[in-house]
C-alpha positions in Angstrom: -56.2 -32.5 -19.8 -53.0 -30.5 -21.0 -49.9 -29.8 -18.8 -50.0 -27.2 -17.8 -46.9 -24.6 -19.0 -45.6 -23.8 -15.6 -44.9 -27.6 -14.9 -43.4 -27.8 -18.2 -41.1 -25.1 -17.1 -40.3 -26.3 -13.6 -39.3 -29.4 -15.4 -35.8 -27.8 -16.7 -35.3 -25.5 -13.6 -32.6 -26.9 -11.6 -29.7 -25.6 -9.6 -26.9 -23.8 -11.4 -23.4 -25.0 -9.9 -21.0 -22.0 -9.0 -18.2 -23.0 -11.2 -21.0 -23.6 -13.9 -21.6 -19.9 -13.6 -18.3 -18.5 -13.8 -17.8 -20.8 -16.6 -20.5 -19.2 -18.9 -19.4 -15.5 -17.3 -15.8 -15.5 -17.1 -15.2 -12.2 -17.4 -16.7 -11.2 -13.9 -13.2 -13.1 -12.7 -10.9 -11.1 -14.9 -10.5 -13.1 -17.9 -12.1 -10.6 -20.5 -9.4 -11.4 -23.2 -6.5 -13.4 -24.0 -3.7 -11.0 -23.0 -5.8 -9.5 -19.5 -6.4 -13.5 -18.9 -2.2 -14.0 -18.1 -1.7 -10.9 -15.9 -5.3 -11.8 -14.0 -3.5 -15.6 -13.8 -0.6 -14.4 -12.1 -1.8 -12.2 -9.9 -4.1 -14.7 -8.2 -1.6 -16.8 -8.1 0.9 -14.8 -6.0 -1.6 -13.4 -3.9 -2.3 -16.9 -3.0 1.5 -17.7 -2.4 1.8 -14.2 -0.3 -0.9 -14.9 2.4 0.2 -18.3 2.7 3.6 -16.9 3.5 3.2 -14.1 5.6 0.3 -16.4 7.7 3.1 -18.9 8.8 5.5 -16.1 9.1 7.9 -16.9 6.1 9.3 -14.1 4.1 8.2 -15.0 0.5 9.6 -15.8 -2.2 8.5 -16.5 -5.7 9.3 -17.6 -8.9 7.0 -17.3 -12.0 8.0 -19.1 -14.8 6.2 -18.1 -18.5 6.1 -20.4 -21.5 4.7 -20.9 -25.3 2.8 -23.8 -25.1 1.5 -25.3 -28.4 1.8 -22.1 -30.3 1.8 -18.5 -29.8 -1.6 -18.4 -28.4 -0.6 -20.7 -25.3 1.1 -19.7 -22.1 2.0 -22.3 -19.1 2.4 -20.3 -16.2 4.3 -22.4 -13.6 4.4 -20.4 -9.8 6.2 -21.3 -7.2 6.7 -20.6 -3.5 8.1 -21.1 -0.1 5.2 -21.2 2.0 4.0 -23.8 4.6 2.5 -25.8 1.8 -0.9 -27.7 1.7 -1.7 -30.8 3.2 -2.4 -34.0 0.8 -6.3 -33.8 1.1 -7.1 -30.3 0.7 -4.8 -29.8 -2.7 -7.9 -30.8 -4.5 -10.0 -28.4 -3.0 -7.6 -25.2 -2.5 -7.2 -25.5 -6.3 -10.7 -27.0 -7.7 -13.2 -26.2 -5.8 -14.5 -22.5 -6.0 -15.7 -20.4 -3.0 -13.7 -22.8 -0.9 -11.4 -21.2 1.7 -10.4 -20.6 5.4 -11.0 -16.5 5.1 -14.3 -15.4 3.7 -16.0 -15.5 7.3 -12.8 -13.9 8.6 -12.9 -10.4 9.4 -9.4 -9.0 9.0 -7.4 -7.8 6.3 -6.4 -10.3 3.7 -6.0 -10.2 0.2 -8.2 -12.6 -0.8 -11.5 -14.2 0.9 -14.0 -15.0 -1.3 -11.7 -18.3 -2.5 -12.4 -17.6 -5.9 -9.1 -16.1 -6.9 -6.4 -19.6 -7.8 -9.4 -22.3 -8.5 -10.9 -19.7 -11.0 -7.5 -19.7 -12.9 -7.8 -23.7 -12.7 -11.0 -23.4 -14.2 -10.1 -20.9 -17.3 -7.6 -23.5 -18.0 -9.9 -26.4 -18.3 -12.0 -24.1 -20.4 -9.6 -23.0 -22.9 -7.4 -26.1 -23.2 -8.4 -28.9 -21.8 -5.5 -29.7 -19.0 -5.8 -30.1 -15.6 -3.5 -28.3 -13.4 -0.7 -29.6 -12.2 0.2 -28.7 -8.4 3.0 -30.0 -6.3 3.1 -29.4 -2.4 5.4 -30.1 0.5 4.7 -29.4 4.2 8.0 -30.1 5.4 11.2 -31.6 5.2 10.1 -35.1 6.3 6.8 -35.3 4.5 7.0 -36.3 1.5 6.1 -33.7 -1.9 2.6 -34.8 -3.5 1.9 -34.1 -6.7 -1.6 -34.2 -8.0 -3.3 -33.1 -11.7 -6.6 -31.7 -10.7 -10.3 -30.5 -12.6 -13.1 -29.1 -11.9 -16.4 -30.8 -12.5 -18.6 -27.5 -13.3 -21.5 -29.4 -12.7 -21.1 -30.0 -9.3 -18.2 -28.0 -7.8 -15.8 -30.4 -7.0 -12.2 -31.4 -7.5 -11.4 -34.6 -9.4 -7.7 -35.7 -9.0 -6.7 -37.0 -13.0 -3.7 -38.6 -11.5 -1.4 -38.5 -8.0 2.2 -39.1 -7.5 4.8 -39.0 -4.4 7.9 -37.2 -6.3 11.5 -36.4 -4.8 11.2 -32.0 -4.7 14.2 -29.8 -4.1 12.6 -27.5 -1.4 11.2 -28.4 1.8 8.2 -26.5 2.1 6.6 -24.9 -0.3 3.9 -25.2 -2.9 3.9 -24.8 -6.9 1.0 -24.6 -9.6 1.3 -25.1 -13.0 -2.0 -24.0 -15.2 -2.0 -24.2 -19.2 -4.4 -21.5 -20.7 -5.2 -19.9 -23.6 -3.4 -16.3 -23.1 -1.2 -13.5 -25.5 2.0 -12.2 -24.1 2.6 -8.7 -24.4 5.3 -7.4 -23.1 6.6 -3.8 -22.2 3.0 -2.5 -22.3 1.6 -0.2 -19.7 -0.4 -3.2 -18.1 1.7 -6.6 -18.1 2.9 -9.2 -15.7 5.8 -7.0 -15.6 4.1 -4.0 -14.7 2.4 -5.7 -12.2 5.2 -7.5 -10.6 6.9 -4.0 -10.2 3.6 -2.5 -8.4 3.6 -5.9 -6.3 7.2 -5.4 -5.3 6.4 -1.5 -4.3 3.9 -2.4 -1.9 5.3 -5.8 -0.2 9.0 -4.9 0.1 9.5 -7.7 2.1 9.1 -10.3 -1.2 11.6 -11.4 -3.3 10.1 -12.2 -6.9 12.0 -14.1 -10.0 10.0 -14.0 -13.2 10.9 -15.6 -16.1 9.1 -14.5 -19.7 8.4 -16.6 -22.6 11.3 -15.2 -24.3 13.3 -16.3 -21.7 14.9 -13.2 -20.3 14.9 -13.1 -16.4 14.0 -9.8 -13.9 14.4 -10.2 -10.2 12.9 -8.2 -8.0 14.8 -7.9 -4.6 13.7 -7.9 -1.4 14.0 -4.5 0.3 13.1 -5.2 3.8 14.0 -8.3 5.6 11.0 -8.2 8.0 7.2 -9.3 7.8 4.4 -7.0 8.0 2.4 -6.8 11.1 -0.1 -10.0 10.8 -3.7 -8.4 11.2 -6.2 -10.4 14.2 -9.1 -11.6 13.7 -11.7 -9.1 15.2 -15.8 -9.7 15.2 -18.4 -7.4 13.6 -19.3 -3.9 14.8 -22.6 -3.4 15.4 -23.4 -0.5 12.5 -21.9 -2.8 10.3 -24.4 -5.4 9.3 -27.8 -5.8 7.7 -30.9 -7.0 9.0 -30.9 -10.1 7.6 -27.1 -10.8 8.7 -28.8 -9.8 12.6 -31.1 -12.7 11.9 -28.9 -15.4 10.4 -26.5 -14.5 13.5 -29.3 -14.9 15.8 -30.0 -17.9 14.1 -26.3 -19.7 14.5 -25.2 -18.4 17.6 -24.1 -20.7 20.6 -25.5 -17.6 23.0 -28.5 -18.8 24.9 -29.4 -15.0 25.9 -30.2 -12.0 24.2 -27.2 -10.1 26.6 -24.5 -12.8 25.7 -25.4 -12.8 22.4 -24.9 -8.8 22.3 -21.3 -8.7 24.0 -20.2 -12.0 22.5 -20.9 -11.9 18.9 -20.2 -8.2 17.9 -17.4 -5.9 19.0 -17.7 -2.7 21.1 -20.8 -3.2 22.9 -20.1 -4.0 26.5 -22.8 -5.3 29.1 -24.2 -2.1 29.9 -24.0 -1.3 26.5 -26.2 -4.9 25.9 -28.6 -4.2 28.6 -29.3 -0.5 27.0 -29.9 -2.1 23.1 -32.2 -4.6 24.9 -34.0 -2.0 27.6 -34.7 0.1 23.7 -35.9 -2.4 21.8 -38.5 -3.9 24.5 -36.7 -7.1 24.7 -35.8 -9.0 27.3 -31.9 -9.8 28.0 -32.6 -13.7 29.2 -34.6 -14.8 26.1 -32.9 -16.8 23.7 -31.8 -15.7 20.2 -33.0 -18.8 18.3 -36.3 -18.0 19.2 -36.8 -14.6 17.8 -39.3 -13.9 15.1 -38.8 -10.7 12.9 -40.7 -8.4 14.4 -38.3 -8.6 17.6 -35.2 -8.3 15.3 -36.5 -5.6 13.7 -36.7 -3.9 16.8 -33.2 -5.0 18.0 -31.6 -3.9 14.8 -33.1 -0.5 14.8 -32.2 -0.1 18.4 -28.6 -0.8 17.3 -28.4 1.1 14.9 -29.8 4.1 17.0 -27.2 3.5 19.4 -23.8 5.4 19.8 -20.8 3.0 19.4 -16.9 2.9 19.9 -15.1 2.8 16.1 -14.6 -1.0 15.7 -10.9 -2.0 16.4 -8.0 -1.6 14.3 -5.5 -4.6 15.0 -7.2 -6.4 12.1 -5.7 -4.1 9.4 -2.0 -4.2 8.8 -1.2 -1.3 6.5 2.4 -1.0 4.6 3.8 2.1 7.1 5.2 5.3 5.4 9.2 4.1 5.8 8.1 0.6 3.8 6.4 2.7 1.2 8.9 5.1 0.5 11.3 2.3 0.4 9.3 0.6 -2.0 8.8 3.4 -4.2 12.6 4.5 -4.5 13.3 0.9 -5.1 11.5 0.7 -8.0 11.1 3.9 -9.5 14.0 6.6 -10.3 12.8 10.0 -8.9 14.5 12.5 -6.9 11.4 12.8 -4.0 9.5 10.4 -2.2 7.0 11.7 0.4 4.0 9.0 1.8 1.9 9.5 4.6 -0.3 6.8 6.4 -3.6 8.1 7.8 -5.9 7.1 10.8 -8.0 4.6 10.9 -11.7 5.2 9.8 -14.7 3.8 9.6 -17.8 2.9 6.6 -20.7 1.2 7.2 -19.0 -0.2 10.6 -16.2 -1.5 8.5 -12.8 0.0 9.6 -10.1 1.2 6.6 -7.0 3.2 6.6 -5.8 5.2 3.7 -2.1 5.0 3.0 -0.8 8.0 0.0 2.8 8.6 -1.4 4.0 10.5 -4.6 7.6 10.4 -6.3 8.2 13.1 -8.3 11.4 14.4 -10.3 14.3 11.9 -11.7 13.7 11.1 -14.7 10.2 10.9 -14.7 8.3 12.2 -17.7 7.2 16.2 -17.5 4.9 16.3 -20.0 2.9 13.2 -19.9 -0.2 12.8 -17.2 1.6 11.5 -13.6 1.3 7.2 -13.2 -1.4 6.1 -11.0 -0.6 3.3 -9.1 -3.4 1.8 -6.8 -3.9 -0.9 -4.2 -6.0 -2.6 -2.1 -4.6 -4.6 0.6 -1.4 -4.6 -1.0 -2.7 -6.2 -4.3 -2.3 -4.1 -7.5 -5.4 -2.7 -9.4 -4.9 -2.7 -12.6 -7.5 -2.4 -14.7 -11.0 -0.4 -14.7 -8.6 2.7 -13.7 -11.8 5.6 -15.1 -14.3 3.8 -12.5 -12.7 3.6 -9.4 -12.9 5.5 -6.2 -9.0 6.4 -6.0 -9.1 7.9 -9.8 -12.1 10.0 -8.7 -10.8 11.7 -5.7 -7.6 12.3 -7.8 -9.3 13.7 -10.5 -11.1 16.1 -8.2 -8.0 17.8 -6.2 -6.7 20.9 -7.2 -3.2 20.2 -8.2 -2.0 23.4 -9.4 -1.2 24.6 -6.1 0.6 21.6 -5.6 3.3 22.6 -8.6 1.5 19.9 -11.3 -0.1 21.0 -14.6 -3.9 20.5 -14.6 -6.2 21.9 -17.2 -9.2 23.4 -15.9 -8.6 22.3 -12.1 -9.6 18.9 -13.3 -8.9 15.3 -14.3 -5.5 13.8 -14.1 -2.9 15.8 -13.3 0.2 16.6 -15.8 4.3 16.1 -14.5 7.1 14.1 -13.2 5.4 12.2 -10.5 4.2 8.8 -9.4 0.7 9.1 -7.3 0.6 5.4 -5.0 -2.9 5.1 -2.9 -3.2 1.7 -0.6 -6.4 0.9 1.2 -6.3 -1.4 3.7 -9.5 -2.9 5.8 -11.3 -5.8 6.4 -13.7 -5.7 3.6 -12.7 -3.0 0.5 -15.6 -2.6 -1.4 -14.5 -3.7 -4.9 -17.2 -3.3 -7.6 -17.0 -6.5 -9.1 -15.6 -9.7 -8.2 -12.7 -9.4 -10.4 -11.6 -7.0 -7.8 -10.5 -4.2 -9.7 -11.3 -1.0 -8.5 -13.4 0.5 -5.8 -16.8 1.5 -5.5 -17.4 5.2 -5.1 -17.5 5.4 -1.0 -17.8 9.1 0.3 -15.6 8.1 3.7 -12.9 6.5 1.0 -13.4 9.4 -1.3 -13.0 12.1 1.5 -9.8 10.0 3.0 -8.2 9.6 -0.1 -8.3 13.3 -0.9 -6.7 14.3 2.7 -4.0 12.1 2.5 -2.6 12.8 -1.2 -3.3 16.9 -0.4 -1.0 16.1 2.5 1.7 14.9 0.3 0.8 17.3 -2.2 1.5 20.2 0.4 5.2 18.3 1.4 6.0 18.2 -2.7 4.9 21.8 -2.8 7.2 22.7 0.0 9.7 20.5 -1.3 10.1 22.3 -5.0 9.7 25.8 -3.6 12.6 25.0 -1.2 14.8 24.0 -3.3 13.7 26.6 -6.1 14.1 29.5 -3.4 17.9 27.9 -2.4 18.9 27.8 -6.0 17.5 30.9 -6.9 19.8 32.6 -3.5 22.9 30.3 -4.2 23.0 31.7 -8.2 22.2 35.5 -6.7 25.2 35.1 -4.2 27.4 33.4 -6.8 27.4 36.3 -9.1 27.1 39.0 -6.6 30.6 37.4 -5.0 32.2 37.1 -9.2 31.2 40.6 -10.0 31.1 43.0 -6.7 34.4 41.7 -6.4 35.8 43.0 -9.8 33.9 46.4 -9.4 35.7 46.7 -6.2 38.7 46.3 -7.7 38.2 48.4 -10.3 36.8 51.2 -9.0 39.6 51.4 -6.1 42.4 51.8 -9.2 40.1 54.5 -10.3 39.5 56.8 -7.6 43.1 55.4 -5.7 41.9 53.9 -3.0 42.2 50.4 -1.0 39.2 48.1 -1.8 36.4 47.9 0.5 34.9 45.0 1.8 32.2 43.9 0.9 30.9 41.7 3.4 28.1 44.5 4.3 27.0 45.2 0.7 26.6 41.7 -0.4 24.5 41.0 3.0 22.2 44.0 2.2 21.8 42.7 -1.4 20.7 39.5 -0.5 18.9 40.1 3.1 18.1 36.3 3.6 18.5 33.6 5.8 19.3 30.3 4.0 19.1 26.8 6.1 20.2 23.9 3.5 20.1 20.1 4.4 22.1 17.6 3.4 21.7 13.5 4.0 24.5 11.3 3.4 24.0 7.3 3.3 27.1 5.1 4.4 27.8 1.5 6.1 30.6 1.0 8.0 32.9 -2.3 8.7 32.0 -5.8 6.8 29.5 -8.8 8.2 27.7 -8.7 11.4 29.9 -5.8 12.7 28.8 -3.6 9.8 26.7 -0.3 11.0 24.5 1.5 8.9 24.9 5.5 9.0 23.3 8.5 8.4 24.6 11.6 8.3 22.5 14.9 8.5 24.4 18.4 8.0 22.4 21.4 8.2 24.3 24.7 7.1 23.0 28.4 8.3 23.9 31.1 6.1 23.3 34.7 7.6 23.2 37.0 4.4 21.8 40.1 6.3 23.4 43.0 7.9 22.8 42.0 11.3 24.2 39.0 13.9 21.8 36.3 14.1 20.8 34.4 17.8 18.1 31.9 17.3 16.6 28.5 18.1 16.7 25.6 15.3 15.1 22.5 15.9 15.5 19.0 13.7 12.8 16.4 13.6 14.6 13.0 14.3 13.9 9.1 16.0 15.4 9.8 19.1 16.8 6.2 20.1 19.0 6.8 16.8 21.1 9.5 17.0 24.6 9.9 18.0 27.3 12.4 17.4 25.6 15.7 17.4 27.3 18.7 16.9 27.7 21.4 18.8 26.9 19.6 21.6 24.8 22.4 23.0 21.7 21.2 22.1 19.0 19.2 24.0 16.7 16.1 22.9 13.0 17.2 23.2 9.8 14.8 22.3 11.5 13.8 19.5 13.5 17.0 18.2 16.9 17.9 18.4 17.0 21.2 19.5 20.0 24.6 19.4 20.4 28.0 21.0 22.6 29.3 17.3 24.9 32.1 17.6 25.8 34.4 17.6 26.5 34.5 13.8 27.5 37.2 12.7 26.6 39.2 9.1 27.7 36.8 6.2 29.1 34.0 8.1 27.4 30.1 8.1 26.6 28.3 11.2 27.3 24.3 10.8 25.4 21.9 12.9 24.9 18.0 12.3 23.6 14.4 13.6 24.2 10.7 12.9 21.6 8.3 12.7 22.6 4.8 12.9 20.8 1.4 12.3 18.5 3.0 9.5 18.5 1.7 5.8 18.9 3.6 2.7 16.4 6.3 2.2 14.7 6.2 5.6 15.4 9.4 6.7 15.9 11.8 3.6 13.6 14.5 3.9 14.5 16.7 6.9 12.2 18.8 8.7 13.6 21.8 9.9 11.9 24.6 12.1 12.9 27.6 13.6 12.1 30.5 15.9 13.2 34.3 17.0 15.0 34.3 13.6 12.8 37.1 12.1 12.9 38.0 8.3 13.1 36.2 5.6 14.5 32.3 6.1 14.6 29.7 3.2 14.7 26.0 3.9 13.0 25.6 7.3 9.4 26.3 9.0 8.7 28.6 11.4 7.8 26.4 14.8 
């Protein structure tokens, strides 16, 4: 009798190992090429050293070292850190052992979960040269510092330690990885380690990175900010945000032994009367035990849920950068002469909470006639690549910037100026399109967020250059009408023999404007712990019309801050500053002024004025 075919076939079918997988498609990780493979290398890397740091409440700092190894074609990347470290026995499985970590079943913002990200650059290493990584780890300053050479065994997805040593280390906590992979360094190119370290630095102003390049010249990137984000908490899932089949496998694993614990216990936002109402909908009853639930009963739970009106799930698992951090960030790193960000509420997709976080630079000596830099995150990790099929290029793409002062053929597509456009989304799960995690899928909630916050920094740049168009465009009008009215003054007085006039009442009906200008000046004052940082605000009023001026003027400012403001008729009102002016009379200036203290460099540099009863025309402040 011949064997049959399909028993032939069955014979060879066996299970395919994970790391067997990524081995034969390594380009779902990242490593497409040589020179993508040692920026994709890094980055996993650092992300790895900046949750570890931030989780034990250490602010980080790196060093990432860059060599020729064995020729031009050859990079050992060596990355180090000062985190908590990694005890002896899970070395070998942090580093060689993929989809191994403490995060994936963790709902909360982190930047990496799946624990792919370092064992994957352990594993393109193996691939492409042979060696075993080489990591060295301390947990403290009287444990000693392991150091262990570690593969991968594809076939099974495991760690094997090559060799293990105890070895004397000069830090006392801390961990450092040293992978040898085939890689080509190119540096100064739009997307590079550099480049990337630079984005990295924007975002996390709290690091403190050294890099070292294979031709040996050294950048540092400081820290700016000497405090650590808020740590997201762990939360559980919402309700709209599962599957059927995750319903079932919960049901399945749960420690409940009712269908009403189960409810209020495993998922956020549903309270007991909220349990008793899912339970009283889908004909179930509230005592009977989850295990023992076939599918037909699910089914019915599931779509009782999801007809069900819920709370948004809660937010203290996100931890997004803050506007002040942002802008600090971005001045840090990039020359312009405007930085606006804004930080938007919390929202929700698919039961999955996210917040949108926008900022753009503009002016400096950024480029005019090139399309602006796009610069785009997801939970504080740089996106580099895949830029054309991502959710944040797409809602840029579809604004309107003209309005906004930037060149844009046909409404359209990437926008043309001097600016920097920075979009950071932060959640619990950021839907990436591939596991390489390099841009986001096409949302509509992310779209539609993503599109409100950079239209609301697009209004405050658009406010920002017509300002201080409108203020130039007045000071050069007064500045000739005060050089030449004089002279015809003067001349016309020797002609028809009489004294000169003043002129106070013809410049004023020239120019009938009001003009409020700003200025912000940044100094410290005193040396060590007794030095204070200052801010000083001055706000000038010029009346160039015909007719005294009595108004109200009202300054934006953190209340606990400020100190020494003059005239000291004003009063402090839900977070304004606010003066009766005047009387001033025709073409005479009004001063008034604040000092912040205890803020850094660039914290407060945009300041929002607003008026009222000041009627005609008034340039530099909003009407309130």
């Amino acid at each position: 009798m011949q064997v049959p075919y399909a028993e032939k076939m069955a014979e060879s079918q066996r299970e395919i190992s994970i790391s067997d997988f990524f081995a034969k498609n390594r380009q779902i990780l990242g490593f497409d090429n040589p020179s993508k493979a040692v920026i994709v290398a890094v980055k996993e890397a650092v992300d790895n050293s900046l949750d570890a740091c931030e989780e034990a409440g250490i602010l980080p700092t790196i060093s990432i070292d860059l060599r020729s190894a064995n020729g031009d074609d050859r990079i050992r990347m060596t990355v180090r850190d000062n985190g908590p470290g990694i005890v002896r026995k899970q070395i070998p499985n942090v580093f060689g052992r993929l989809l191994y970590g403490s995060r994936f079943h963790s709902i909360k913002q982190a930047r990496g979960q799946q624990g792919i990200g370092i064992s994957a650059v352990v594993l393109y290493g193996q691939l492409t040269t042979g060696q075993p990584a080489t990591i060295i780890s301390r947990i403290g300053e009287e444990f000693p510092a392991h150091k262990l050479d570690v593969i991968i065994n594809t076939k099974t997805n495991r760690p094997q330690v090559v060799s293990e040593e105890t070895v004397l280390w000069d830090q006392s906590h801390g961990t450092e990885v040293s992978v040898e992979f085939l890689a080509k360094y190119q540096k100064n190119k739009k997307q590079s380690v550099k480049e990337y370290l630079k984005a990295t630095a924007i975002v996390n102003p709290h690091v403190e990175i050294t890099f070292k390049e294979p031709d040996g010249e050294v950048t540092i990137f400081q820290r700016a900010v000497e405090a650590l984000p808020k740590q997201p908490v762990e939360c559980r899932p919402h309700p709209h945000g599962i599957e059927l089949g995750v319903l079932k496998t919960m049901a399945e694993y749960t420690e409940a032994r009712k269908l009403s614990s189960f409810l209020t216990n495993e998922f956020s936002r549903v309270s007991p009367r909220g349990a008793r109402e899912i339970l009283v909908k889908a004909g179930l009853n509230e005592d009977m035990n989850p295990h023992r639930m076939n599918l037909d009963q699910l089914t019915a739970l599931y779509n009782a849920v999801q007809g069900m009106n819920f709370m948004a799930p809660p937010t203290d698992c996100l931890s997004p950068i803050g506007d002040t951090l942002i802008r600090k960030g971005l001045r840090k790193e990039i020359d312009s002469k405007f930085a606006f960000t804004v930080t938007r509420d919390p929202r929700v997709f698919r039961g999955t909470p996210f917040q949108v976080e926008a900022g753009i630079v503009y002016g400096g000596e950024l480029p005019s006639q090139e399309p602006v830099k796009i610069l785009r995150f997801g939970n504080r990790v740089p996106l580099l690549y895949q830029q054309g099929g991502c959710a944040i290029t797409n809602a840029i793409e579809e604004i309107n910037w003209r309005p906004y002062g930037l060149e844009q053929r046909g409404g359209k597509g990437i926008p043309i100026g001097p600016a920097v456009i920075l979009v950071h989304i932060a959640s619990t799960h950021i839907p990436f399109t591939s596991e390489s995690k390099e841009a986001v899928a096409e949302v509509e909630e992310i779209e539609e967020e993503v599109s409100r916050a950079l239209m609301e920094c697009g209004r405050k740049v658009k406010s920002h250059i017509n300002k201080r168009t409108k203020i130039k465009k007045v000071s050069e009008k007064y500045e000739i009408i005060r050089d030449i009215l004089p002279e015809i003054a003067k001349k016309s007085a020797e002609i028809t023999k009489q004294p000169v006039l003043p002129l106070d009442g013809v410049i004023t009906k020239i120019m009938n404007v009001h003009v409020i200008d700003t200025g912000v000046l940044y100094r410290e004052m005193g040396v060590g712990e007794a030095k204070q940082k200052m801010t000083e605000v001055t706000i000038k009023f010029q009346n160039y019309t015909e007719k005294e001026r009595v108004f109200k003027l009202m300054v934006k400012v953190p209340e606990a801050l400020v100190q020494g403001v003059y005239p000291d008729t004003y009063k402090m009102k839900n977070g304004f500053i606010e003066w009766d002016v005047g009387p001033v009379l025709p073409a005479k200036t009004q001063h008034l002024g604040f000092t912040l203290v205890g803020l850094d460099k660039d914290d407060y540099e945009e300041v929002e004025v607003f008026y009222s009863k000041l009627p005609g025309e008034v340039i530099g402040a909003d009407p309130a």
